[in-house]
N, CA, C and O atoms as a DFTB+ gen file, in Angstrom:
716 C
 N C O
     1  1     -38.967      11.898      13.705
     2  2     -38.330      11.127      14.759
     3  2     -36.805      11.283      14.701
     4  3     -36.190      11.864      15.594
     5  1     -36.220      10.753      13.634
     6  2     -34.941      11.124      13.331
     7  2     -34.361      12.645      13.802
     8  3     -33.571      12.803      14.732
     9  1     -34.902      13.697      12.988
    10  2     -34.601      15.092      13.231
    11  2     -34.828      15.168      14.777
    12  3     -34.041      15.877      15.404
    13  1     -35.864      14.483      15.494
    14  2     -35.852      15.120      17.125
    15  2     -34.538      13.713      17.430
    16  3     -33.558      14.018      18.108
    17  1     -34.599      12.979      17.150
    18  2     -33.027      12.531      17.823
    19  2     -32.037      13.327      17.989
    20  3     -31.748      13.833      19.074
    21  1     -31.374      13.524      16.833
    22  2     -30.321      14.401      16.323
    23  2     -30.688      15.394      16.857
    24  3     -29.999      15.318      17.874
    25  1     -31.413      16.546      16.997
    26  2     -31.550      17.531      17.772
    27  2     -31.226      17.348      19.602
    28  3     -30.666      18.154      20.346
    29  1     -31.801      16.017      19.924
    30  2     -31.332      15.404      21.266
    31  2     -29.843      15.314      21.806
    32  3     -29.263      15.629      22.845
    33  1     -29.443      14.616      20.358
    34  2     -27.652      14.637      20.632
    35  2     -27.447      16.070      20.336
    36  3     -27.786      16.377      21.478
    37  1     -27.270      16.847      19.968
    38  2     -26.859      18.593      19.751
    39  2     -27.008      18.940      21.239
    40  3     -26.397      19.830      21.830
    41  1     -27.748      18.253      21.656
    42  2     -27.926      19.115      23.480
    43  2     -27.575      18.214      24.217
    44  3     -28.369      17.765      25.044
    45  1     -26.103      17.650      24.080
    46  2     -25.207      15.970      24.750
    47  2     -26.416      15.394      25.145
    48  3     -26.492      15.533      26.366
    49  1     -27.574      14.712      24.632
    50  2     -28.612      13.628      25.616
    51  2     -27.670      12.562      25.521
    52  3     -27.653      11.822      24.537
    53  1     -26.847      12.428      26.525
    54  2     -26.678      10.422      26.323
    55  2     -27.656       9.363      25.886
    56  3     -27.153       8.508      25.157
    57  1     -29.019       9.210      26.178
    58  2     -29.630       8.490      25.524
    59  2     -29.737       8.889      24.329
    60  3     -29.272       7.936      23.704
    61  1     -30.064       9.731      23.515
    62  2     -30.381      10.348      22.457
    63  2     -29.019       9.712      21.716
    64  3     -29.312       9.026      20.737
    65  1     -27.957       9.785      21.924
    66  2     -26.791       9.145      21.240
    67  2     -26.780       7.770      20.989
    68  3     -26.676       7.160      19.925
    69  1     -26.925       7.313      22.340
    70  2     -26.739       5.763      22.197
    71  2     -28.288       5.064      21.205
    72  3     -28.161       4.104      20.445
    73  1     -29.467       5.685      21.405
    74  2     -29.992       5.503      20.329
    75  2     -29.912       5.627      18.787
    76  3     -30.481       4.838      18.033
    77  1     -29.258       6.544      18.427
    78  2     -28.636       6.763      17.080
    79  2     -27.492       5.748      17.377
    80  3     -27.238       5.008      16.427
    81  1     -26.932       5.608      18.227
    82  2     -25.501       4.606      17.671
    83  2     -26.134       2.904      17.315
    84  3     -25.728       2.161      16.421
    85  1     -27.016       2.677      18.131
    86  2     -28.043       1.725      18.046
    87  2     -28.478       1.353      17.025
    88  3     -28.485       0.174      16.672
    89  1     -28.971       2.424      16.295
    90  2     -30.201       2.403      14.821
    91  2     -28.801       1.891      13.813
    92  3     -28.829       0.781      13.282
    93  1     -27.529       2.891      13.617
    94  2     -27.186       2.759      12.619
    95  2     -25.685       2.517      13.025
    96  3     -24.897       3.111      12.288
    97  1     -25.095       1.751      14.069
    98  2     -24.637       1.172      14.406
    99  2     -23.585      -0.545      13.680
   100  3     -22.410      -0.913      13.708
   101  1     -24.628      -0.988      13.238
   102  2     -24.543      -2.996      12.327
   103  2     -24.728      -2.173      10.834
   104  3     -24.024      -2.689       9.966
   105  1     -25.222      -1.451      10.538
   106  2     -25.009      -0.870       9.148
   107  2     -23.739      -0.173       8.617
   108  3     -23.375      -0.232       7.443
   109  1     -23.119       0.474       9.573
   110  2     -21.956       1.609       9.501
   111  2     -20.922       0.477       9.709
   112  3     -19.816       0.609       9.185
   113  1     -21.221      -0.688      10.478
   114  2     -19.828      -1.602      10.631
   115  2     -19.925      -2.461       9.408
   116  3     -19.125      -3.371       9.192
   117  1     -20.829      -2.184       8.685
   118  2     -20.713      -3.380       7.449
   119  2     -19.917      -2.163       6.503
   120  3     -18.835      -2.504       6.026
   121  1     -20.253      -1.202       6.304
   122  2     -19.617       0.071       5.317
   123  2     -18.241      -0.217       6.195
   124  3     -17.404      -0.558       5.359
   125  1     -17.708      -0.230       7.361
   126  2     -16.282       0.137       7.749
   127  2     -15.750      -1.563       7.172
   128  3     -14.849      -1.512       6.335
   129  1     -16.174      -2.822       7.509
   130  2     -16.008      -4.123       6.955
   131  2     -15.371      -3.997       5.719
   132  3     -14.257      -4.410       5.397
   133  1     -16.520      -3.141       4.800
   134  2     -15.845      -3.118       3.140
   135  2     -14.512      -2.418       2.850
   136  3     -14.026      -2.314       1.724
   137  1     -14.029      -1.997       3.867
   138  2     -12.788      -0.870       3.533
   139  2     -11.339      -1.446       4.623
   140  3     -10.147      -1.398       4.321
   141  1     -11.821      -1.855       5.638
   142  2     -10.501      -2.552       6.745
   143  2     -11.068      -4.133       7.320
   144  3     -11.941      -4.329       8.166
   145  1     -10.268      -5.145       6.566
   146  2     -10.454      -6.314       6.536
   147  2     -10.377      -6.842       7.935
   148  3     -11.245      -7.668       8.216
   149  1      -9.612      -6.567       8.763
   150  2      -9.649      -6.770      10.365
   151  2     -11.125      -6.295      11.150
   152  3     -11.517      -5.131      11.239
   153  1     -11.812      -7.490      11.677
   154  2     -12.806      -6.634      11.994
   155  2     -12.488      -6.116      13.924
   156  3     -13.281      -5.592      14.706
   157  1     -11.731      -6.337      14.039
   158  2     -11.275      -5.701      15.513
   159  2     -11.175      -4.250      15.021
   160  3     -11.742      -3.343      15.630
   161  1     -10.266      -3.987      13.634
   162  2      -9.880      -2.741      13.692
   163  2     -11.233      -1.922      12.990
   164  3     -11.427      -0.748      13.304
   165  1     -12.155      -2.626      12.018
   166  2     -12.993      -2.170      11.522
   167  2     -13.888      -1.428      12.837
   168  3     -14.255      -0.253      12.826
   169  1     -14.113      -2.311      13.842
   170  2     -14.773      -1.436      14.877
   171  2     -14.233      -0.559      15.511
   172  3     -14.902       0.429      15.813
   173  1     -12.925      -0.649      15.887
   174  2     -12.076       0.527      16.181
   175  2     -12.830       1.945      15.470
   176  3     -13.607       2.755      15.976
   177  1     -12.218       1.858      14.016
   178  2     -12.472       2.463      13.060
   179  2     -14.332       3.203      13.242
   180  3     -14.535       4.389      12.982
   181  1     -15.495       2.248      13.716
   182  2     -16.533       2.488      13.745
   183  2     -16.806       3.803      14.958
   184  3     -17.282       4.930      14.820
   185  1     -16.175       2.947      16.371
   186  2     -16.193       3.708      17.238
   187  2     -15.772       5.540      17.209
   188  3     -16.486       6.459      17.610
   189  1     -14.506       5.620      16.646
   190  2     -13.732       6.387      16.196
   191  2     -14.908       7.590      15.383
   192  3     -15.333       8.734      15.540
   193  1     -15.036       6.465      14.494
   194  2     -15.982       7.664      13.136
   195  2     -17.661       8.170      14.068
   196  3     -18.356       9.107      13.674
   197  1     -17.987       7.366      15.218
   198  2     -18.985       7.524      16.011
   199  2     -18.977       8.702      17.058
   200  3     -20.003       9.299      17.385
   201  1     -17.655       8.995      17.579
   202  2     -17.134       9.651      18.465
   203  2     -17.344      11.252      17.344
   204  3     -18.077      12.222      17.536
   205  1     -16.444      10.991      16.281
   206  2     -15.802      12.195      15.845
   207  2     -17.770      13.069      15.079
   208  3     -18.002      14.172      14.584
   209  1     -18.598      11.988      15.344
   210  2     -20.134      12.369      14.327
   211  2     -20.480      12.856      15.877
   212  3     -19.979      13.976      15.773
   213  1     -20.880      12.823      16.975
   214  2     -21.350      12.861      17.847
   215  2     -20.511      14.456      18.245
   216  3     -21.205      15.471      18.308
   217  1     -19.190      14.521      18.460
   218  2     -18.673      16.210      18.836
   219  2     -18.515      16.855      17.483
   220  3     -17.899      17.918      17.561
   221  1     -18.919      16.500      16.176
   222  2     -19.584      17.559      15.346
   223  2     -20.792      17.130      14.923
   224  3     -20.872      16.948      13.708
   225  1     -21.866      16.892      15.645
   226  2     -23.389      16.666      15.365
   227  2     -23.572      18.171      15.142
   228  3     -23.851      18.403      13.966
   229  1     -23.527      18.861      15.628
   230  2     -23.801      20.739      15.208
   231  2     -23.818      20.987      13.529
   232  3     -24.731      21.333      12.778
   233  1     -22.553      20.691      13.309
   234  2     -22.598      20.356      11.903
   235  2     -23.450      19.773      10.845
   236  3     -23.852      20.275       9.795
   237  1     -23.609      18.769      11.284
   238  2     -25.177      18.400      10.578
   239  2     -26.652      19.365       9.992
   240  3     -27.658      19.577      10.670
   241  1     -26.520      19.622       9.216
   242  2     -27.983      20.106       8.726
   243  2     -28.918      19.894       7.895
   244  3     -29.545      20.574       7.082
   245  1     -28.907      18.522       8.333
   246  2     -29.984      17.927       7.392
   247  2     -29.949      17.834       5.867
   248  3     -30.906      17.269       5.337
   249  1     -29.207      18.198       5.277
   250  2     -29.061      18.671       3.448
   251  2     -29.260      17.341       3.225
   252  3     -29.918      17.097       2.214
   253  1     -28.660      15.832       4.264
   254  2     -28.915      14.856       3.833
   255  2     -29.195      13.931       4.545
   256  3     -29.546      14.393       5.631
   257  1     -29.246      12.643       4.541
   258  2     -30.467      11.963       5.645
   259  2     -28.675      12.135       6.884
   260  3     -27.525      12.496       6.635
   261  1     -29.470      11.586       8.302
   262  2     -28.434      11.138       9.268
   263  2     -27.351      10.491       8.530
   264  3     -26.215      10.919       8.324
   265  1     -28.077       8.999       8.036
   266  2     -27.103       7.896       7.657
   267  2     -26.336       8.098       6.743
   268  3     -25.364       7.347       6.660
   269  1     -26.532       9.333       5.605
   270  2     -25.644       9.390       4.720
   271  2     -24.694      10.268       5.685
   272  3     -23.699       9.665       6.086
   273  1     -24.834      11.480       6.078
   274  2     -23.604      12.216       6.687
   275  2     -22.754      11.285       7.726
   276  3     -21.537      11.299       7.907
   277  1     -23.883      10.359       8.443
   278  2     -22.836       9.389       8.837
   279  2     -21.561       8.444       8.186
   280  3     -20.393       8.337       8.560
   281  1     -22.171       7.915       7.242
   282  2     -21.722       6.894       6.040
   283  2     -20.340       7.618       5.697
   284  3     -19.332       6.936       5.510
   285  1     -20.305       9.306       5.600
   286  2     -19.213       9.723       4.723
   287  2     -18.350       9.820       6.061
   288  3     -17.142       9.725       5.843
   289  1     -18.628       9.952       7.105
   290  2     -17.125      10.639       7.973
   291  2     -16.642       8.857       8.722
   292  3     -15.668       8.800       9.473
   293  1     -17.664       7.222       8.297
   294  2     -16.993       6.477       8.357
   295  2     -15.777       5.810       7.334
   296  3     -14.737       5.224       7.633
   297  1     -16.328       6.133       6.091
   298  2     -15.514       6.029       5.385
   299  2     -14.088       6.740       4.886
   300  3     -13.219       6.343       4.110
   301  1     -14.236       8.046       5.718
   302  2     -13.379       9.084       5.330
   303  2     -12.792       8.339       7.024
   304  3     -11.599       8.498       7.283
   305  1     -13.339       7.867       7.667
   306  2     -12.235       7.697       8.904
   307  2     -11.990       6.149       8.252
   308  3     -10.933       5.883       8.824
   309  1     -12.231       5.201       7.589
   310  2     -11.359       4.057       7.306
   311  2     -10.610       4.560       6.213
   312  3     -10.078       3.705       5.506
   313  1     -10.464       5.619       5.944
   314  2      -9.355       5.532       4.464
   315  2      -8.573       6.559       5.200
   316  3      -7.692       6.939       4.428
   317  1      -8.468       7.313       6.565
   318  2      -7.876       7.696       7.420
   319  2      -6.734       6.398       8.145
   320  3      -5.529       6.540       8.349
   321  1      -7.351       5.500       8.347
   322  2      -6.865       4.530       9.211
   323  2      -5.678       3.857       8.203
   324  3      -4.491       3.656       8.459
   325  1      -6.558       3.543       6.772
   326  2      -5.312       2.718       5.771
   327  2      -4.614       3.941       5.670
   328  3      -3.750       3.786       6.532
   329  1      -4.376       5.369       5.039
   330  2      -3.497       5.397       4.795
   331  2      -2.333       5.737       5.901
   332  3      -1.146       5.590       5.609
   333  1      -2.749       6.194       7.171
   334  2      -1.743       5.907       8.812
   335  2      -1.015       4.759       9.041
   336  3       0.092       4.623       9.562
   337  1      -1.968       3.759       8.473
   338  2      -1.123       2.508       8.663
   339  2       0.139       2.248       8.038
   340  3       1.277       2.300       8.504
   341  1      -0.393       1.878       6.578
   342  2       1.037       1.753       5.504
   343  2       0.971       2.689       4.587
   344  3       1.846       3.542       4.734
   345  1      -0.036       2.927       3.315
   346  2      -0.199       3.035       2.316
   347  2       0.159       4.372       2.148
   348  3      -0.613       5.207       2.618
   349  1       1.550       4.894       1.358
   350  2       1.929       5.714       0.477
   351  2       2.247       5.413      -0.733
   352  3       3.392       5.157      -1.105
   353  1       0.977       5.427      -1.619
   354  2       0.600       4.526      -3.302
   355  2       1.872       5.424      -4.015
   356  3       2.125       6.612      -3.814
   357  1       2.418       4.694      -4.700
   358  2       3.632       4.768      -5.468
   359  2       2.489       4.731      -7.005
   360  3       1.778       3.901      -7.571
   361  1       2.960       6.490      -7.217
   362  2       1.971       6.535      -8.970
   363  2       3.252       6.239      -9.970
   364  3       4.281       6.885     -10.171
   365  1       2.766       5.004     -10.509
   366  2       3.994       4.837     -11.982
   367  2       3.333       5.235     -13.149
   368  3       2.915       4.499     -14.043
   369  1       3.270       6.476     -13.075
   370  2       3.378       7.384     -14.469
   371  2       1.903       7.685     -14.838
   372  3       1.653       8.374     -15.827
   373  1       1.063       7.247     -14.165
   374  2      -0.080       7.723     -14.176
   375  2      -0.957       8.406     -14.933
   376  3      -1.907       8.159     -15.676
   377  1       0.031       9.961     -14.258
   378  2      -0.168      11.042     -14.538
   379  2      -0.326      11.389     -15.990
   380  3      -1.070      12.248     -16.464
   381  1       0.908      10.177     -16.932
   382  2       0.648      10.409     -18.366
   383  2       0.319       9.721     -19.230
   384  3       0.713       9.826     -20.391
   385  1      -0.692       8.656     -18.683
   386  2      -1.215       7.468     -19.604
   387  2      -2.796       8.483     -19.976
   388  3      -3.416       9.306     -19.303
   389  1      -2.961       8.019     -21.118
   390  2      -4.189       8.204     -21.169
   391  2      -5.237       7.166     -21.488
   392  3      -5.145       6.132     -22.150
   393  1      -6.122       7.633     -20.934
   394  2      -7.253       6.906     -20.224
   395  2      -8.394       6.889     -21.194
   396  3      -8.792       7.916     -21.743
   397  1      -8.993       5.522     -21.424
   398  2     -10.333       5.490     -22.028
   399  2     -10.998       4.841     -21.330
   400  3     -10.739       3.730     -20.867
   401  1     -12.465       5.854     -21.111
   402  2     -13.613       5.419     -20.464
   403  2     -13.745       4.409     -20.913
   404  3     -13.452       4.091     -22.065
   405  1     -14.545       3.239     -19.478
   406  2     -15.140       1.787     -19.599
   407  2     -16.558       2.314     -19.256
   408  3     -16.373       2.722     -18.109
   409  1     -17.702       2.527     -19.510
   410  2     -18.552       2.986     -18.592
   411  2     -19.441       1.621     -19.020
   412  3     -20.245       1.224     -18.176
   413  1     -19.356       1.023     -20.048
   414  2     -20.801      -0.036     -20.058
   415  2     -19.716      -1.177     -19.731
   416  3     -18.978      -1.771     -20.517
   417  1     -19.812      -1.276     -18.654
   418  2     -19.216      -2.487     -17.894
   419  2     -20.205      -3.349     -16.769
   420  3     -20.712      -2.897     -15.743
   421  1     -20.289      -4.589     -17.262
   422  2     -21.212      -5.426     -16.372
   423  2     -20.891      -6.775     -16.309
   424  3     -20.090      -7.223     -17.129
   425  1     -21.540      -7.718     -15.207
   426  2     -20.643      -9.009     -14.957
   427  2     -22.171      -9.773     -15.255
   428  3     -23.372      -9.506     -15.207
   429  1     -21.296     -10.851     -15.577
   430  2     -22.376     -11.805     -15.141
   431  2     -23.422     -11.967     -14.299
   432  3     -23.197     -11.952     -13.089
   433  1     -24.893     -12.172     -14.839
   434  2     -25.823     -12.124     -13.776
   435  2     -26.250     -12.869     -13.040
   436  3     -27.128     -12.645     -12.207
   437  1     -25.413     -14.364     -13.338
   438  2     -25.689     -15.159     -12.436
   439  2     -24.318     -14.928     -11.352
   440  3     -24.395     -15.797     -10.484
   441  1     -23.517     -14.342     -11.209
   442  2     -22.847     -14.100     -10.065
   443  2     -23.654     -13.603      -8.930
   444  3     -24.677     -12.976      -9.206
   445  1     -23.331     -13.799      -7.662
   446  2     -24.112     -12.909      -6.586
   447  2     -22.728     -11.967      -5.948
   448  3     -21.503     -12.095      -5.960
   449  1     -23.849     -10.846      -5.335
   450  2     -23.137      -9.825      -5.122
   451  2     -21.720     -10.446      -3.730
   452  3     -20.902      -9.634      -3.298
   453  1     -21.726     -11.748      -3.322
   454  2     -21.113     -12.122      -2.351
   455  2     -19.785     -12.254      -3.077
   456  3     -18.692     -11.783      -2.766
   457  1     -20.149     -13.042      -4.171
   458  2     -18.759     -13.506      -5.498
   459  2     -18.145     -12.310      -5.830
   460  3     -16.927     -12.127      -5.828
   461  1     -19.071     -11.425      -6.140
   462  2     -18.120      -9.986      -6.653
   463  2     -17.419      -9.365      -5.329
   464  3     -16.203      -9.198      -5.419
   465  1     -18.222      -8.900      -3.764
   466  2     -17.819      -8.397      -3.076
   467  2     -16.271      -9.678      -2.602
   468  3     -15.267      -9.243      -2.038
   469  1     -16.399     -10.917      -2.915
   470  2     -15.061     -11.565      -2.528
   471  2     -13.954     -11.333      -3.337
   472  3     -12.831     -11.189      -2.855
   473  1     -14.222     -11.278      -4.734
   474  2     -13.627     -11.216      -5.883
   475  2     -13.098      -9.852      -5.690
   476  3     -11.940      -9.885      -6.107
   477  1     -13.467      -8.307      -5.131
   478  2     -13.142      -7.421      -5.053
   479  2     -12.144      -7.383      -3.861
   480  3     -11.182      -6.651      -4.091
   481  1     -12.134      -7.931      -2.763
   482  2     -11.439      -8.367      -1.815
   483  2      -9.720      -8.952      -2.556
   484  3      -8.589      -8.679      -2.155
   485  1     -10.026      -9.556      -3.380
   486  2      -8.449      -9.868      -3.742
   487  2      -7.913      -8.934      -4.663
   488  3      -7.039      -9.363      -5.417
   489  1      -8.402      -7.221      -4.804
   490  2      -7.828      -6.549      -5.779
   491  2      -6.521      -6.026      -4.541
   492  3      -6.522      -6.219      -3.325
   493  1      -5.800      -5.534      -5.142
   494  2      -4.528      -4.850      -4.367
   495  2      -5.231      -3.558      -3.979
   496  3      -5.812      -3.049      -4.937
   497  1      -5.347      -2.815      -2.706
   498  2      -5.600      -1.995      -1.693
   499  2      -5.481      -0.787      -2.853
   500  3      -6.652      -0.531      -3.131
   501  1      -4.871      -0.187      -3.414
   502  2      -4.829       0.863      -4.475
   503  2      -6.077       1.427      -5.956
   504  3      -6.595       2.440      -6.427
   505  1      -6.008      -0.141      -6.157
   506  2      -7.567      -0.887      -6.690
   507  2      -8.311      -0.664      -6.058
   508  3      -8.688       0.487      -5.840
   509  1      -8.780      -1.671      -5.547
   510  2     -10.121      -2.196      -4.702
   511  2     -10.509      -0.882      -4.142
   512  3     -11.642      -0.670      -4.574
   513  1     -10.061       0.295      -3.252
   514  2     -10.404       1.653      -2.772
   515  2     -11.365       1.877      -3.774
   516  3     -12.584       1.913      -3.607
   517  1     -10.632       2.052      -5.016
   518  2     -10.727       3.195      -6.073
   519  2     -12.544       2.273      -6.659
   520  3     -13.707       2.673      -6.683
   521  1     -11.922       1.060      -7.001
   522  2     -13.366       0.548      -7.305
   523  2     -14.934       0.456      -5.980
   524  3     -16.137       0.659      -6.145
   525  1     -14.432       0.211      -5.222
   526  2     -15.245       0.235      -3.885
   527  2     -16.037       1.968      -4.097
   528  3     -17.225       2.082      -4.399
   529  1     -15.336       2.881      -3.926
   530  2     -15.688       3.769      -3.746
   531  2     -16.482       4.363      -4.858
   532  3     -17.322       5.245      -4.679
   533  1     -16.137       3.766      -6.186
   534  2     -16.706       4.333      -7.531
   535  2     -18.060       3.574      -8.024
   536  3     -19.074       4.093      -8.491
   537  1     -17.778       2.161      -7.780
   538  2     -18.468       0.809      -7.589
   539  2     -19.683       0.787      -6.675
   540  3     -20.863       0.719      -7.022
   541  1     -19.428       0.822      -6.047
   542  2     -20.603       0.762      -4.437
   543  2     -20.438       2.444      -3.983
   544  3     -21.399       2.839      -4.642
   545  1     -20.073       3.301      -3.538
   546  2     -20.137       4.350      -2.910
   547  2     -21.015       5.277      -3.506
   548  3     -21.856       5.913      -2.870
   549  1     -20.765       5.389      -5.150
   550  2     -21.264       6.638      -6.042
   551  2     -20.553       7.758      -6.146
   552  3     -20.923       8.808      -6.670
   553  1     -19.037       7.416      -5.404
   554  2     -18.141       8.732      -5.845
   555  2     -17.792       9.043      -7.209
   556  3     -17.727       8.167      -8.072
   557  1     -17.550      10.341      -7.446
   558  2     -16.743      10.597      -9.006
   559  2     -15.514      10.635      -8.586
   560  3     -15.072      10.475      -7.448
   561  1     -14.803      10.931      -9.905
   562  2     -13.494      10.942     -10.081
   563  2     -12.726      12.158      -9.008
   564  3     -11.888      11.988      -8.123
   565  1     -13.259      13.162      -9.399
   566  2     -12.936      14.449      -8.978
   567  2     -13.549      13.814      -7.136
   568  3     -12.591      13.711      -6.369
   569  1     -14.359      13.594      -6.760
   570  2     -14.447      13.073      -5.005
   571  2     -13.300      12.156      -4.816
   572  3     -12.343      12.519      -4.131
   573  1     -13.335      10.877      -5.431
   574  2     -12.370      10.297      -4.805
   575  2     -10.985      10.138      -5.034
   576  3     -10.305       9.185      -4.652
   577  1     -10.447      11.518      -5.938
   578  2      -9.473      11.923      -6.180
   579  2      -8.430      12.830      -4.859
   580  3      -7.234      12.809      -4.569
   581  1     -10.036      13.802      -4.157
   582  2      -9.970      14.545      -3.187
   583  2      -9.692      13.081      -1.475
   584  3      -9.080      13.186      -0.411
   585  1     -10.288      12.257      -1.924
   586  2     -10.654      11.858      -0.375
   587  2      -9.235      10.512      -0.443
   588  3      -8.945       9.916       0.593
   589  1      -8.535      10.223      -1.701
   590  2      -7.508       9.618      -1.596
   591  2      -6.506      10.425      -1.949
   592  3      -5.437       9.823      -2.054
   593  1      -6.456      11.747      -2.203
   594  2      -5.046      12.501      -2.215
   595  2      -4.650      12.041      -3.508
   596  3      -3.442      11.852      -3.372
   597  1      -4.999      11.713      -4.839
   598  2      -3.962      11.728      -5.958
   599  2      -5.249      12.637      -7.333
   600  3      -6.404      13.050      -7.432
   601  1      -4.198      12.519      -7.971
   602  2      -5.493      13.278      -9.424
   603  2      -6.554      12.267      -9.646
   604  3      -6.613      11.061      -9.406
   605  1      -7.272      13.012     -10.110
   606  2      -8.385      12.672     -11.040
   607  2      -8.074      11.462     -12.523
   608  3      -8.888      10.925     -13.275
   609  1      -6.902      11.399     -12.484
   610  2      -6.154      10.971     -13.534
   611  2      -6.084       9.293     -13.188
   612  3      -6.788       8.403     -13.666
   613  1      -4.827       9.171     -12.045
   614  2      -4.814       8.542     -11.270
   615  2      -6.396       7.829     -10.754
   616  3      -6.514       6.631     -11.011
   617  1      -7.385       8.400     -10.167
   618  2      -8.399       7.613     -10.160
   619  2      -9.035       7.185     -11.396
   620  3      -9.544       6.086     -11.175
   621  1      -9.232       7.537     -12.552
   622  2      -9.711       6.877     -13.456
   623  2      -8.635       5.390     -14.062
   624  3      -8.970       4.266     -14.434
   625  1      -7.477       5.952     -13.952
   626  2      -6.338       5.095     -14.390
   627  2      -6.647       3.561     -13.633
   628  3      -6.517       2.443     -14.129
   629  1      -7.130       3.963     -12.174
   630  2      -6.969       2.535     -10.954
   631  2      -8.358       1.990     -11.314
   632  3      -8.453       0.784     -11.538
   633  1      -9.798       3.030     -11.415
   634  2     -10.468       2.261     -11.856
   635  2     -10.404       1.357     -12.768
   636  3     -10.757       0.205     -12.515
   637  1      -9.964       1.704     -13.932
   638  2      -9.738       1.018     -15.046
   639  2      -9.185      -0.386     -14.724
   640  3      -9.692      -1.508     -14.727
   641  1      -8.088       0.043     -14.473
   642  2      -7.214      -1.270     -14.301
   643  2      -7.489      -2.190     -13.207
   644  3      -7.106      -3.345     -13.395
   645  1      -8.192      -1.875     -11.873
   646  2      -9.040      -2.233     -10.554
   647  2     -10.185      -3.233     -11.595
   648  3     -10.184      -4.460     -11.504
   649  1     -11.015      -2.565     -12.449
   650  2     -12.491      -3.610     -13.198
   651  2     -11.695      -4.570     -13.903
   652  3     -11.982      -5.763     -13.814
   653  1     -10.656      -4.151     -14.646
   654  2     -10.152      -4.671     -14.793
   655  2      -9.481      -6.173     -14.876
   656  3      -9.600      -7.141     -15.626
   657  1      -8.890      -5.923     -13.973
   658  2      -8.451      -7.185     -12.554
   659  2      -9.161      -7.795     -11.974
   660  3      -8.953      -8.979     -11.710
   661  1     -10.557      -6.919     -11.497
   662  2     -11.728      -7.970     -11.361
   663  2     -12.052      -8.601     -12.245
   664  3     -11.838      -9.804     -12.094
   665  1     -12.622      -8.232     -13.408
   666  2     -13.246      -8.935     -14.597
   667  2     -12.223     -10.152     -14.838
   668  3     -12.881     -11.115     -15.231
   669  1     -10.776     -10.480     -14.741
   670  2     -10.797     -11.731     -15.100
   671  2     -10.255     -12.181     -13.512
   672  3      -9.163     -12.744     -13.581
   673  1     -10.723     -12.067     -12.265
   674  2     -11.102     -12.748     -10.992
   675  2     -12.158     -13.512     -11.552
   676  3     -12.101     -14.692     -11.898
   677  1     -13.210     -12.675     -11.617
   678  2     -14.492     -13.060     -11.991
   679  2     -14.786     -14.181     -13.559
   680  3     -15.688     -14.998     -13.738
   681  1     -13.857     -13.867     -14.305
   682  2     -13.791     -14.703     -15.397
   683  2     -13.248     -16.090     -14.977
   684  3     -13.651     -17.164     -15.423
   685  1     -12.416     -15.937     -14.189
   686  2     -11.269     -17.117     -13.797
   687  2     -12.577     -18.132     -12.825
   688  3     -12.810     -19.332     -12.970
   689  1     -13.263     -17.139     -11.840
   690  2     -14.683     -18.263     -11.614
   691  2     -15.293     -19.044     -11.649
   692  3     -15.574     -20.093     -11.069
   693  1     -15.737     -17.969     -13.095
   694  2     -16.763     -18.387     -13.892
   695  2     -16.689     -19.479     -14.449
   696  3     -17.673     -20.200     -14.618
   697  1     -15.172     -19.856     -14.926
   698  2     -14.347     -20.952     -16.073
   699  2     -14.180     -21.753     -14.982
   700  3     -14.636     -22.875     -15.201
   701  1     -13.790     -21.649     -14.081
   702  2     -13.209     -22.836     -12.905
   703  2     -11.663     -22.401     -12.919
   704  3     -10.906     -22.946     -12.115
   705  1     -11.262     -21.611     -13.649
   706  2      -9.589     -21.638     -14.120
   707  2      -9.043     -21.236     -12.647
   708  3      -8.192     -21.988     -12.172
   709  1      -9.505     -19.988     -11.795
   710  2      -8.698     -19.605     -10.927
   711  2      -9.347     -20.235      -9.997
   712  3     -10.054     -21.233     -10.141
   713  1      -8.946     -19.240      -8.340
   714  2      -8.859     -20.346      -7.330
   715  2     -10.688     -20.431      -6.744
   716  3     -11.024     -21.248      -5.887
């Protein structure tokens, strides 16, 4: 069903589109939600990444479902949008700290994923990317090194310090200490 959609849009069907925009439509605006806090602009952003999937549907070849090739050119169009807006991340030295893996990192299990996704919300935009994308996305270092423009270095550095910063959000919670 899917594959004869997508084959529909390859030959402009207007219906054939607006059905795919339909199906995965409230899913793709919750992925653009997690990345541009405005949701006027988040749909902007949706429309945008909808437009640009639809005049390269050709492109598509299945290697992976619809929704994932969708998923990547929305997210690659909201981290399009932040960095147009403001964001030229100022690296302080980055480049020459060295870095030790956190990899067995886990929160509390009585948190729900609403507490963490809020708690991730108050990291600083430099953060929160780097964890969002490593966190929830499944990027590596070396991807979201490429799709935010700095080293590999630099992304492990923000993760770090991004769980970081969460972990005592999330501590501060937990205790009642913060807000």
């Amino acid at each position: 069903m899917q594959t004869e959609l997508v084959e529909r849009c390859k030959a402009k069907d207007r219906r054939a589109q607006l059905e795919l925009y339909t199906k995965y439509c409230e899913g793709m605006y919750c992925v653009a939600c997690r990345y541009i806090r405005d949701p006027d602009d988040a749909e902007d952003v949706l429309q945008d990444s909808f437009i640009k999937a639809f005049q390269r549907i050709d492109q598509f070849k299945g290697e992976v479902s619809f929704g994932a090739w969708l998923k990547k050119i929305v997210i690659n169009k909201c981290l399009d949008f932040i960095k147009a807006r403001k964001q030229q991340f100022v690296e302080l030295q980055e480049n020459t700290m060295h870095i030790v893996e956190d990899e067995n990192w886990t929160v509390d299990d009585r948190l729900t994923i609403g507490e963490i996704k809020e708690a991730m919300a108050q990291l600083s935009e430099k953060y929160r990317l780097v964890v969002q994308l490593y966190l929830m996305e499944g990027y590596d270092h070396s991807e979201i090194a490429q799709i935010l423009e700095l080293s590999e270095t630099s992304s492990r550095t923000r993760l770090l310090r991004g769980k970081g910063y969460l972990r005592e959000i999330l501590k501060n919670k937990k205790y009642g200490t913060g807000s």
